[in-house]
N, C-alpha and C positions, 0 to 999 in steps of 0.2 A: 504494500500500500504506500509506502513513501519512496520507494521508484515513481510511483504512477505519480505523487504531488511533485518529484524534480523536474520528471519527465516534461508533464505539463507548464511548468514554468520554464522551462528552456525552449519549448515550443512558442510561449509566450512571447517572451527575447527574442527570438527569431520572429515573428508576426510582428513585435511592434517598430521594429529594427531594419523588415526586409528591405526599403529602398538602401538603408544607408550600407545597408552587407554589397548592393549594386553598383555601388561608387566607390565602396572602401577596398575591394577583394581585386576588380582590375585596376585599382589604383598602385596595390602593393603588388599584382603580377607583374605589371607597367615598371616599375620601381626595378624589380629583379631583373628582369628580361634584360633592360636598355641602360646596364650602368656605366656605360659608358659614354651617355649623353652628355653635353655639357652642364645643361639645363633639365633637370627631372619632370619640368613643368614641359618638356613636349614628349615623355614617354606614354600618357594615354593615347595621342592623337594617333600616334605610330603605331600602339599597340591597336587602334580602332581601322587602320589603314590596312597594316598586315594581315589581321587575324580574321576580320567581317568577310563577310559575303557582299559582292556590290548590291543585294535587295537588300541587304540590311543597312550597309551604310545610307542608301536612298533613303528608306523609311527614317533613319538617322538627320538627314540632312531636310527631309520633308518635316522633321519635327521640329528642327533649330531654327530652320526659317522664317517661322509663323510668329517664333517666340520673340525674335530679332525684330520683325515687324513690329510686332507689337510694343516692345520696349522705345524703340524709334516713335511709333505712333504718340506715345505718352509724351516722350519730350518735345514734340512736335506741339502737342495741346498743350505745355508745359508755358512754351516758347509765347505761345499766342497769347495765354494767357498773363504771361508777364507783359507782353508786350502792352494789351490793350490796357491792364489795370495803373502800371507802374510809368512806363516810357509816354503814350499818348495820353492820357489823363492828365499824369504829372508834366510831362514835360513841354507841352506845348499851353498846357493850361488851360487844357478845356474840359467840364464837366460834364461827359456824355451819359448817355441813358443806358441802361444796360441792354436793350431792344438793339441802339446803336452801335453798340461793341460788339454785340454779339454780328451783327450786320458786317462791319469791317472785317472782325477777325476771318470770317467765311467768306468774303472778297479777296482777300488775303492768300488764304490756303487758297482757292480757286486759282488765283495770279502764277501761284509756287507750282502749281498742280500743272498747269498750263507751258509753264518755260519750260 
């Protein structure tokens, strides 16, 4: 009976741990593999290059893409929004409506969209 309660809590550890066992196990294969790198910080990439299958790296690359949009997307809205609250409010000194801002800033991205 207290095999079945260690047992269980190692199953545990493992469930609430699983992604970081994903990142840490080819981290330290990556580590062994490639110590002869200069820089340890390109032994995953290598170890993702050599050892995948190209569907996998695809699914790979289809997933990092989206993410990179998306982060791009946020400082883009980031930008705007500094823009219209801080630079044009403050610095030309005029008090626009937020109907208005939100009007330029979408004039704006359309302009950026556009070049």
């Amino acid at each position: 009976m207290r095999h079945s309660n260690g047992f269980r809590a190692f199953v545990g550890v493992i469930w609430v741990f699983r992604f970081a066992f994903l990142w840490i196990f080819p981290g330290m294969a990556a580590g062994g593999l490639y110590k002869h790198l200069p820089a340890l910080d390109h032994a995953v990439p290598k170890l993702i290059v050599q050892y995948t299958s190209r569907a996998a790296f695809g699914l790979l690359i289809c997933g990092l893409l989206p993410a990179e949009m998306s982060a791009i997307e946020g400082y883009l809205n980031s930008v705007a929004t500094i823009f219209a609250d801080y630079i044009y409010n403050g610095f030309f000194g005029r008090c626009a409506s937020f109907r208005y801002t939100v009007q330029m800033v979408l004039e704006r991205q359309e302009f950026r969209l556009s070049v």
